[in-house]
One Martini backbone bead per residue (centre of mass of N, CA, C, O) as a GRO file, in nm:
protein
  364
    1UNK     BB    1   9.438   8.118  12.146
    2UNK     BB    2   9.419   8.351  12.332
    3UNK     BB    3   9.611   8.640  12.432
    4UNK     BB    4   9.693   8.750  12.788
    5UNK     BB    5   9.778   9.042  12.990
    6UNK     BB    6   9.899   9.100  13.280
    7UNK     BB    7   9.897   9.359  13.497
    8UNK     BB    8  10.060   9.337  13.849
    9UNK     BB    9  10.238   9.443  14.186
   10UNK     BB   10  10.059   9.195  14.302
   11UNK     BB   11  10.148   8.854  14.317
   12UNK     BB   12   9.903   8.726  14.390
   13UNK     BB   13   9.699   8.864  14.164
   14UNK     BB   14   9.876   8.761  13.940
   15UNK     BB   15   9.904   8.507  14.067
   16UNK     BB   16   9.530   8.457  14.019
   17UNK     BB   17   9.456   8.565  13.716
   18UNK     BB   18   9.650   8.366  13.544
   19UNK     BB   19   9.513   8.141  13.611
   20UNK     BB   20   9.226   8.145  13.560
   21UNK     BB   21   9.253   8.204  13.258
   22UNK     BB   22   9.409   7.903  13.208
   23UNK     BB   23   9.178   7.781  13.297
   24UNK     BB   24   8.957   7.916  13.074
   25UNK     BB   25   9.115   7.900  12.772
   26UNK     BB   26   9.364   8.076  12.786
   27UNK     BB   27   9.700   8.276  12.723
   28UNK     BB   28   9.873   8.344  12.995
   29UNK     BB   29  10.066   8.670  13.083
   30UNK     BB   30  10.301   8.799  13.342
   31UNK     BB   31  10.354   9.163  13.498
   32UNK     BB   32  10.496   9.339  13.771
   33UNK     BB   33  10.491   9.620  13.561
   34UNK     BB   34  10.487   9.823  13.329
   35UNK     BB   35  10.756   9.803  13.165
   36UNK     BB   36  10.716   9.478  13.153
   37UNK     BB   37  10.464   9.492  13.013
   38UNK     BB   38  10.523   9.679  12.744
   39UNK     BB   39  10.704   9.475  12.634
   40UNK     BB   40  10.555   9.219  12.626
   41UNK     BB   41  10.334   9.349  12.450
   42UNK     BB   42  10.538   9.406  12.187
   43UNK     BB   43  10.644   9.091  12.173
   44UNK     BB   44  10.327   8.931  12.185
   45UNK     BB   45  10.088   9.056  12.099
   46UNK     BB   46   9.783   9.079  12.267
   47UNK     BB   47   9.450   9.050  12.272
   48UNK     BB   48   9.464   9.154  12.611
   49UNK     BB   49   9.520   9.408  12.866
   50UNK     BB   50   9.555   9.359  13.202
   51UNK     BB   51   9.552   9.663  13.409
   52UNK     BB   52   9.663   9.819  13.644
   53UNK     BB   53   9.750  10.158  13.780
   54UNK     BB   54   9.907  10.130  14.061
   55UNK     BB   55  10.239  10.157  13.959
   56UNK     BB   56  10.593  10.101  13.950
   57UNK     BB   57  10.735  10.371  13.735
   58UNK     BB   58  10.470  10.250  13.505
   59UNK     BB   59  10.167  10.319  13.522
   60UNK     BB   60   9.860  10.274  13.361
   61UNK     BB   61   9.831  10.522  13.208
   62UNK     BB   62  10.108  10.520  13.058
   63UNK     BB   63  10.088  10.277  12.935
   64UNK     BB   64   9.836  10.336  12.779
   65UNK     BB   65   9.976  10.599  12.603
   66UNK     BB   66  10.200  10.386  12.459
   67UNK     BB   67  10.001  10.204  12.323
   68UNK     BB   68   9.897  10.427  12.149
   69UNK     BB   69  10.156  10.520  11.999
   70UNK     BB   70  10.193  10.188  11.896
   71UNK     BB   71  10.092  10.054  11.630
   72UNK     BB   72  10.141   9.773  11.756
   73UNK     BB   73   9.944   9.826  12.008
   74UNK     BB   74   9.662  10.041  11.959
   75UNK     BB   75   9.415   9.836  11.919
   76UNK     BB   76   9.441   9.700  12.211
   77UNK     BB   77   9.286   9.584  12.457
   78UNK     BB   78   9.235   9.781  12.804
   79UNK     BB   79   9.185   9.661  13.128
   80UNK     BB   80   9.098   9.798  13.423
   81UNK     BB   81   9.246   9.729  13.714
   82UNK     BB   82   9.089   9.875  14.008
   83UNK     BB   83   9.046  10.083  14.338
   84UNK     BB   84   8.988  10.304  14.082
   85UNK     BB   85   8.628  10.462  14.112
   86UNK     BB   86   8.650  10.764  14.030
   87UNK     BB   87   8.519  10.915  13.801
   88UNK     BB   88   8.782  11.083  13.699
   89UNK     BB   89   8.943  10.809  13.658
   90UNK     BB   90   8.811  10.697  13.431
   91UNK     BB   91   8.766  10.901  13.260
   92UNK     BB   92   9.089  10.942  13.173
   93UNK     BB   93   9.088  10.671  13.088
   94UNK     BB   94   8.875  10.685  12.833
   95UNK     BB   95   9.036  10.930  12.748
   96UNK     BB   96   9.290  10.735  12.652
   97UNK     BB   97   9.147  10.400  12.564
   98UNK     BB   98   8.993  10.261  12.759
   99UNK     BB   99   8.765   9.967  12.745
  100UNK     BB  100   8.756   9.916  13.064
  101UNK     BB  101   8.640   9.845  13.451
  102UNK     BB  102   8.762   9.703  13.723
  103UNK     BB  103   8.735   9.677  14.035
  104UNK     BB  104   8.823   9.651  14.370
  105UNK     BB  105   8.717   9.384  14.411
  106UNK     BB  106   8.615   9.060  14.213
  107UNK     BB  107   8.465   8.862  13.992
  108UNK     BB  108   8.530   8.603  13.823
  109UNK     BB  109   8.291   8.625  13.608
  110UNK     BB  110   8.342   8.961  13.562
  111UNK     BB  111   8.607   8.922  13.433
  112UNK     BB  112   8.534   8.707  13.196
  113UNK     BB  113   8.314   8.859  13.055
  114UNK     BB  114   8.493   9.139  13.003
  115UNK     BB  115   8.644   8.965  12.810
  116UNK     BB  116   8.450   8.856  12.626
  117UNK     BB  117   8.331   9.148  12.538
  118UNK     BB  118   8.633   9.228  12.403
  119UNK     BB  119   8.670   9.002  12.198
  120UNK     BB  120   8.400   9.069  12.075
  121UNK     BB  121   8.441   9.319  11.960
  122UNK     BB  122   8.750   9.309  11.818
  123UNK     BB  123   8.619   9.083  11.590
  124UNK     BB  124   8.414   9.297  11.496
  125UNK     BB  125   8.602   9.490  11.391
  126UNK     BB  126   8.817   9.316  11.232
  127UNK     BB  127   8.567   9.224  11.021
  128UNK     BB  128   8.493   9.492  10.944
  129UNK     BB  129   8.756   9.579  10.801
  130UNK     BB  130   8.794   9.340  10.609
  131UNK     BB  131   8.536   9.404  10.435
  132UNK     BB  132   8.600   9.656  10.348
  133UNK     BB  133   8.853   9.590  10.191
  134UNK     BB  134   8.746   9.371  10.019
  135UNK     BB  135   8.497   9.586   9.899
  136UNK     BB  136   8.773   9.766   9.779
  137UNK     BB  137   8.938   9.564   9.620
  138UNK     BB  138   8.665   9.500   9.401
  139UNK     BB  139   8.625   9.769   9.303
  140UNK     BB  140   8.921   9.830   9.203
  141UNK     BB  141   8.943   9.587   8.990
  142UNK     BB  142   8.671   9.656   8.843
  143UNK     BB  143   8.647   9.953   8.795
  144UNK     BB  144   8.918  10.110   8.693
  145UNK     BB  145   8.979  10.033   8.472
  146UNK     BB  146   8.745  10.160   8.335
  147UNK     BB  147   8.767  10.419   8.416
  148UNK     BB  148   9.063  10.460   8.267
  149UNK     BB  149   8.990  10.362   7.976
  150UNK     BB  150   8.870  10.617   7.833
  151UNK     BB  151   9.053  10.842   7.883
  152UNK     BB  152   9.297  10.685   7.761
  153UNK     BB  153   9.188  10.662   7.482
  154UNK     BB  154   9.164  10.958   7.407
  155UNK     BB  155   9.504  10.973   7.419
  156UNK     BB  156   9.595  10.742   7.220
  157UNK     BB  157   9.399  10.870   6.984
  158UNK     BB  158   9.509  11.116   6.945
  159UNK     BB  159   9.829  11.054   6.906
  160UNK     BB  160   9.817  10.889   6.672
  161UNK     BB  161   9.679  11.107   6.508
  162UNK     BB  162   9.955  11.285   6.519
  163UNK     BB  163  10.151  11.072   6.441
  164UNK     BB  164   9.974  10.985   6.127
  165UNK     BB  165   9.916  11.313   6.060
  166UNK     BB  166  10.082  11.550   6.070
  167UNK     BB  167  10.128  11.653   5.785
  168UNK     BB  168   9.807  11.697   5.720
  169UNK     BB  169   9.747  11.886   5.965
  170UNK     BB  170   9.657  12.149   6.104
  171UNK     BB  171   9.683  12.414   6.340
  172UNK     BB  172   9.408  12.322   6.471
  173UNK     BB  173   9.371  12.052   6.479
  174UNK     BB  174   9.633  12.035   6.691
  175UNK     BB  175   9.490  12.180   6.909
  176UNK     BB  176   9.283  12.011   6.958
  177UNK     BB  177   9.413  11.729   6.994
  178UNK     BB  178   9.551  11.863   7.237
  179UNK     BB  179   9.324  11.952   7.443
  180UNK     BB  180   9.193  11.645   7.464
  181UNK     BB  181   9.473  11.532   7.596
  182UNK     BB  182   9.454  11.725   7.850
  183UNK     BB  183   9.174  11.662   7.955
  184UNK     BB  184   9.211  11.337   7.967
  185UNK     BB  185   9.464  11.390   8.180
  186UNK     BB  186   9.286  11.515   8.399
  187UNK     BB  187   9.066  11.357   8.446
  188UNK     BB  188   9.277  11.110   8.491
  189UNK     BB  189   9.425  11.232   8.760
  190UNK     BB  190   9.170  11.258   8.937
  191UNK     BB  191   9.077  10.978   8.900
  192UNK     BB  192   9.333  10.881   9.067
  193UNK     BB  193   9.333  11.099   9.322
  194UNK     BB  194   9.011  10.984   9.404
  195UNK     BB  195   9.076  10.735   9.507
  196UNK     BB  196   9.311  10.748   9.670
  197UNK     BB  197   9.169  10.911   9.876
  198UNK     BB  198   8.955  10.717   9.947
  199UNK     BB  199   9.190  10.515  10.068
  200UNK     BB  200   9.279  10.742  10.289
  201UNK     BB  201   8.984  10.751  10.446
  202UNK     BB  202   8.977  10.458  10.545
  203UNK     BB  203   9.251  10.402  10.696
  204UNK     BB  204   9.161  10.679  10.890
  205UNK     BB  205   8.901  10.457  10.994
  206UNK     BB  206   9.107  10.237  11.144
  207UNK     BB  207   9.297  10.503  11.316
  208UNK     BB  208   9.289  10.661  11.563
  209UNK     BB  209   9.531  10.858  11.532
  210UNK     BB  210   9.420  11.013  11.281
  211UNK     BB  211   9.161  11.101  11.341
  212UNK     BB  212   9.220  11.277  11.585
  213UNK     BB  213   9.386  11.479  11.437
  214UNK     BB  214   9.183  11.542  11.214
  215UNK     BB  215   8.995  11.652  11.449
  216UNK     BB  216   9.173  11.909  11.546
  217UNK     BB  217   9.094  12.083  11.320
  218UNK     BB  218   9.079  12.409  11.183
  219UNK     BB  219   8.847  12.658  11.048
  220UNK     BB  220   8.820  12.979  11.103
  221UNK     BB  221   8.730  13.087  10.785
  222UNK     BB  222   8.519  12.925  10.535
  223UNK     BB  223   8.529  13.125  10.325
  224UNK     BB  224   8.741  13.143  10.128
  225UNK     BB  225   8.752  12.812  10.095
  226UNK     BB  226   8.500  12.838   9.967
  227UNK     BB  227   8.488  13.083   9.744
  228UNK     BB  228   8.767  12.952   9.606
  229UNK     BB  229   8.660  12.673   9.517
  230UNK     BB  230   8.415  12.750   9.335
  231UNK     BB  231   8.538  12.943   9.165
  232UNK     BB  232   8.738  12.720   9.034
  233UNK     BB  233   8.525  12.560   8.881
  234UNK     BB  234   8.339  12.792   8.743
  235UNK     BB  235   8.595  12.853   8.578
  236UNK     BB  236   8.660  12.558   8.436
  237UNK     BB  237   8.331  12.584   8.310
  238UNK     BB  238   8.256  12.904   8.239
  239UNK     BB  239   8.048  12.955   8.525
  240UNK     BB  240   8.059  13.237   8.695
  241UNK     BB  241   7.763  13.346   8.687
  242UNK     BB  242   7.583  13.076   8.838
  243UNK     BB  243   7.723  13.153   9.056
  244UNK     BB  244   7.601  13.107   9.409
  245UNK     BB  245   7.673  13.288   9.747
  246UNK     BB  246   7.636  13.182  10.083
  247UNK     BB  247   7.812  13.282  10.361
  248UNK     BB  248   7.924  13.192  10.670
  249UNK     BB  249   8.145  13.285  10.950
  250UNK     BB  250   8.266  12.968  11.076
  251UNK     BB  251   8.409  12.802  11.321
  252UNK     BB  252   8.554  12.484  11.221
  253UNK     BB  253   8.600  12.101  11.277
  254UNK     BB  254   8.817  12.164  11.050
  255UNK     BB  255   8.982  12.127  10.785
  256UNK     BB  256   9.107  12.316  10.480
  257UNK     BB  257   9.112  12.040  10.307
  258UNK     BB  258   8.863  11.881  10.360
  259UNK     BB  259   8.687  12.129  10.276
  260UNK     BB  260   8.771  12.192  10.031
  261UNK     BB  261   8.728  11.888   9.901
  262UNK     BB  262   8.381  11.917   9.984
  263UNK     BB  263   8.359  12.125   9.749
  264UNK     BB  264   8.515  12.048   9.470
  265UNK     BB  265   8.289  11.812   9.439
  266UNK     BB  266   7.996  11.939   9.509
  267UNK     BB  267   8.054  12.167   9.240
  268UNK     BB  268   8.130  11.974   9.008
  269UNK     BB  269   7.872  11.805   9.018
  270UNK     BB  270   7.693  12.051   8.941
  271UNK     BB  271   7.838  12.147   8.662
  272UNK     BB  272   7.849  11.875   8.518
  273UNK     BB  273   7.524  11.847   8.587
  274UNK     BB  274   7.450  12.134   8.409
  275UNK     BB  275   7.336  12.391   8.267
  276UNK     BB  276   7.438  12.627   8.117
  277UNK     BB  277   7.305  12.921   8.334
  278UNK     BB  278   7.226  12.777   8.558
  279UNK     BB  279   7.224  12.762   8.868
  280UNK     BB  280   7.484  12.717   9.174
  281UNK     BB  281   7.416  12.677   9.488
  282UNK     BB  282   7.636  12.819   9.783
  283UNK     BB  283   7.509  12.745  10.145
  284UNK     BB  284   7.650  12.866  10.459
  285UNK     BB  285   7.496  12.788  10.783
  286UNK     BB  286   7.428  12.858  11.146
  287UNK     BB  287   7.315  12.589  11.388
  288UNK     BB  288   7.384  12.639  11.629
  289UNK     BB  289   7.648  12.342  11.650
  290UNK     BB  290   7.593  12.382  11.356
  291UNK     BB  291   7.714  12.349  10.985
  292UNK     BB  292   7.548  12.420  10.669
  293UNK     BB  293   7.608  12.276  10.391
  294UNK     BB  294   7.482  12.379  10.046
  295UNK     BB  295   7.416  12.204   9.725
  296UNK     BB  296   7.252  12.368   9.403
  297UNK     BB  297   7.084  12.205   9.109
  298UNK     BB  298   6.916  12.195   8.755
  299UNK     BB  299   6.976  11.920   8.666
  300UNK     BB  300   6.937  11.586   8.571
  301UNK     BB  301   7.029  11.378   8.807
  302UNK     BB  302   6.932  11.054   8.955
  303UNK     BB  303   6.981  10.766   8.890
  304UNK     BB  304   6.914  10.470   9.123
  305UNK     BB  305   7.229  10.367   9.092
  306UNK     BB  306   7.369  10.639   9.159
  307UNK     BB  307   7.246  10.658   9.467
  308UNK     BB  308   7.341  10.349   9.564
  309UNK     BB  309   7.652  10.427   9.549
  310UNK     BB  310   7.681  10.620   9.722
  311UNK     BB  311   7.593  10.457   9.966
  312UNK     BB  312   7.782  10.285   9.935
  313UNK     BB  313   8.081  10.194  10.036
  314UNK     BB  314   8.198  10.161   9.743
  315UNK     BB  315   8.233  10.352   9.492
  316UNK     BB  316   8.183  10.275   9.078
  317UNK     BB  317   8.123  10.541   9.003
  318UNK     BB  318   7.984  10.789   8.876
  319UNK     BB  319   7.931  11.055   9.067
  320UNK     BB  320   8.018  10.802   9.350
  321UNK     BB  321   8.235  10.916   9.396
  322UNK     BB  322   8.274  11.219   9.506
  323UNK     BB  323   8.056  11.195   9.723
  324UNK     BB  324   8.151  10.967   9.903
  325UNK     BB  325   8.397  11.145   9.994
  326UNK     BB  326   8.201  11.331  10.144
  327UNK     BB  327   8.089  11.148  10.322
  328UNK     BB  328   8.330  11.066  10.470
  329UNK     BB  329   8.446  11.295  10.563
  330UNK     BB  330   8.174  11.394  10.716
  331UNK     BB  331   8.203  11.108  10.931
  332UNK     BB  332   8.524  11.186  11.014
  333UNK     BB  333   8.358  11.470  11.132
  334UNK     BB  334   8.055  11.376  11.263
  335UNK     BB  335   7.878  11.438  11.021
  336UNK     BB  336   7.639  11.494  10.813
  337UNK     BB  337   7.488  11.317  10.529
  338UNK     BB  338   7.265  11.474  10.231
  339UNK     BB  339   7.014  11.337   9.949
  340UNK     BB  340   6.861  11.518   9.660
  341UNK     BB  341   6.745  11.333   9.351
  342UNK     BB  342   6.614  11.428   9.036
  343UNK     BB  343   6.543  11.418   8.692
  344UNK     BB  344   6.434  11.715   8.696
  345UNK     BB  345   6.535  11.925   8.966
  346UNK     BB  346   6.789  11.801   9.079
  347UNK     BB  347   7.045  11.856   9.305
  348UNK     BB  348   7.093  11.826   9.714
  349UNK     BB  349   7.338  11.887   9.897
  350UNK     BB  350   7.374  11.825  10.274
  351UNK     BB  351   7.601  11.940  10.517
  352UNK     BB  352   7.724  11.881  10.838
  353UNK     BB  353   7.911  12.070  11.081
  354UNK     BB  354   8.122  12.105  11.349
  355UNK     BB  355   8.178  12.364  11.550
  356UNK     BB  356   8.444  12.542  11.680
  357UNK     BB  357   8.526  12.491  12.004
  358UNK     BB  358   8.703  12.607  12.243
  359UNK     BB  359   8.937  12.570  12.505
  360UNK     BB  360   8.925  12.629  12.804
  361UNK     BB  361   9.129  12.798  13.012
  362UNK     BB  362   9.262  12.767  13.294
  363UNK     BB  363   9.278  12.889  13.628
  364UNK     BB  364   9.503  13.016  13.830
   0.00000   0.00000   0.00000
C-alpha cells in the first residue's frame, strides 16, 4: 500500500483529500502546514507528497526547495494543490522539481488519476534504475576479473622472473623487465579508474541534483583543455608528428573535467588503433549552439561485437569501456555521440556539446 502525505492548512481539505485517498486503497497522512509536512516527509518517506502552496510558516515552494535538498527526500514525486494557476506560478514550481499540478477547486477522478499517473511513472524509473544496476553489476563481475587479468599477469610474470633469475640477467634485461612491469601496472590502474569512472557516471545519472550540478559547469575555452589532453595522449604513444588539430575556441556547457575525459579516451582510442605515420586527426568548431568535436584515424576499425558493446548500456570489453564512458559523458551533458567504423578506412567519433549561453543579468 502506497504511502501519501498531504500537506494542507484549511483543515476541511486536508480532511476530505485524506479520506478520498484512504477510500481509494492509499495509505494516507495529513499536515496542516509546511514545517510539519517536512518533517512528516523525511520520517515517514511518502511514496508521494499533495502539498498546498500558499502555507503559513513554510510555503510550497519552500518545502519543495527542502525536499529536494534532502538525499532521502529528493527523488519522491511532488504534486502541488494550489489555486495559484498563472504560467509563471507552475513555472516556479516546475523549475523547483515539482512533478504535477492540479487547480483548486478539483475533482475526484483528477486527483486520483494524477496520483495514479506519477506513481506508475515513478515505478518505471525505479524499475529502470534497478535494470541498469542489475547489468552494471553482471558486468562488472563478468568483465572485470577478465580485463585486470591479463595486465595481472604480465606484472607477476616478469616479477617472479626477476625474482628467480636475478643474478643471471643482464642489467639490459632488467630494465626491459621493469618496463614491461610498469607499462602492465599503468595499463592496469587506467582500466581500474575507468570501471570506477563508468560507475560514477551511472550514479550521476541517476541523482538530480549531482547532474544539475555536473550542468552548470563551463568550460570558457575548449582549445587548451582539448590541445593539452591530445597532446599528451599522442607524446606517450611518440606519435606527437601524427596528431592534426584544428580547434575553435568556444564556450561551452561542460566542464574541464569531462572534457578533458572526453578527449583522453577518444585520442587514446584513435592512436592505439592506428598505425604510426598515420595521421590522428582532431576538429572541433561551432555550429549554430552546439559545438562538435570530431577525432578521426586510419586504423584497423572495429569489428559488428565491438561496436555493439559500445552501444550497449554496459560495455564489456575495450575498446568498448573507454568509449562508453564518452557517450555517456555526452548524454548527461545533453549532447550527442556517434560512431562511424570499418576495418578498413578507420573509425571516426563525433560529439556534438551544448554552447554555453550566459544567463542574461536583471535590469535595475
Amino acid at each position: 500500500m502506497n504511502k501519501i502525505l498531504v500537506i494542507e492548512d484549511e483543515t476541511t481539505l486536508l480532511e476530505a483529500t485524506t479520506t478520498i485517498l484512504n477510500n481509494a486503497g492509499y495509505d494516507a497522512a495529513g499536515a496542516s502546514d509546511g514545517i510539519n509536512g517536512l518533517r512528516l516527509a523525511r520520517e515517514q518517506l511518502p511514496a508521494l507528497i499533495v502539498s498546498d502552496i500558499m502555507m503559513p510558516g513554510l510555503d510550497g515552494y519552500e518545502l519543495l526547495e527542502a525536499l529536494r535538498r534532502d538525499p532521502s527526500t529528493a527523488t519522491i514525486p511532488v504534486i502541488f494543490l494550489t489555486a495559484l494557476s498563472t504560467p509563471s506560478a507552475i513555472r516556479r514550481g516546475m523549475n523547483l522539481g515539482a512533478d504535477d499540478y492540479l487547480v483548486k477547486p478539483f475533482t475526484v477522478p483528477h486527483l486520483l488519476n494524477a496520483i495514479r499517473t506519477r506513481l506508475e511513472r515513478q515505478a518505471a524509473i525505479i524499475e529502470g534504475q534497478e535494470a541498469r544496476l542489475n547489468v552494471l553489476r553482471r558486468s562488472l563481475i563478468r568483465a572485470l576479473p577478465e580485463e585486470i587479468s591479463t595486465p595481472l599477469h604480465t606484472i607477476l610474470g616478469f616479477a617472479e622472473g626477476l625474482e628467480n633469475q636475478h643474478q643471471s640477467l643482464s642489467s639490459e634485461a632488467v630494465l626491459q623487465s621493469a618496463g614491461a612491469i610498469i607499462e602492465a601496472g599503468e595499463h592496469l590502474k587506467r582500466l581500474i579508474e575507468n570501471y570506477l569512472f563508468y560507475v560514477q557516471t551511472e550514479v550521476i545519472a541517476d541523482d538530480m541534483d549531482a547532474m544539475e550540478a555536473l550542468r552548470r559547469e563551463v568550460t570558457p575555452d575548449p582549445v587548451p583543455v582539448i590541445s593539452a589532453t591530445a597532446w599528451m595522449q599522442a607524446e606517450h604513444y611518440q606519435r606527437g608528428a601524427d596528431l592534426v588539430l584544428d580547434v575553435q575556441a568556444v564556450p561551452l556547457a561542460i566542464g574541464e573535467e569531462s572534457l578533458a575525459k572526453i578527449v583522453t579516451e577518444l585520442v587514446d582510442n584513435a592512436l592505439r588503433y592506428s598505425q604510426a605515420g598515420t595521421n590522428v586527426q582532431v576538429t572541433a568548431a561551432q555550429a549554430g549552439d552546439s559545438y562538435t568535436l570530431c577525432v578521426r584515424d586510419s586504423g584497423s576499425g572495429m569489428n559488428d561485437k565491438q561496436m555493439e558493446s559500445i552501444r550497449a548500456s554496459v560495455p564489456v570489453e575495450q575498446p568498448g569501456l573507454g568509449l562508453a564512458i564518452v557517450r555517456r559523458l555526452t548524454e548527461l551533458h545533453e549532447g550527442q555521440f556517434s560512431i562511424e567504423s570499418d576495418v578498413k578506412t578507420g573509425t571516426q567519433v563525433q560529439i556534438v556539446l551544448p554552447v554555453h549561453v550566459p544567463q542574461q543579468q536583471p535590469q535595475a
